[in-house]
C-alpha positions, 0 to 999 in steps of 0.5 A: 718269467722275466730275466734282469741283469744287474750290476752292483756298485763294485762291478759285481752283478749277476741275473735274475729271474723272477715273475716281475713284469716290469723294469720300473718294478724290478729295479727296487726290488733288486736294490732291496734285495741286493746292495748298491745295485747302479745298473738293471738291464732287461732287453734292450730297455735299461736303468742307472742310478745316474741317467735314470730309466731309458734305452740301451743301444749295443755299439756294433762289435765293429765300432768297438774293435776298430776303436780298439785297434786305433789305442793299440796303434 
């Protein structure tokens, strides 16, 4: 068993978890099943409707909160 998150169009989501091997197998399996599906994650491989199949790279939460701490001023 293989768990995918997925996000629909209006920000709403959620995982799922079904015997699907694949990503490229999952994705329309998951647009199917669920309206307006835009995003599919499973590990660190990933798919958007705009950029299509690749890889997700996580940013440090370091990056993230020294980005954070800059708009704050």
């Amino acid at each position: 068993m293989k768990s995918y998150l997925f996000t629909t169009e209006n920000g709403r989501g959620g995982v799922m978890l079904c015997d699907i091997d694949t990503l490229e197998e999952a994705v329309p399996y998951l647009r199917k099943r669920f309206d307006r599906v835009v995003r599919v994650e499973q590990g660190l491989e990933l798919w958007t409707i705009e950029g299509g199949f690749g890889e997700f790279h996580p940013r440090p939460v370091e990056e993230v909160l020294v980005e954070v701490a800059e708009k704050e001023g």
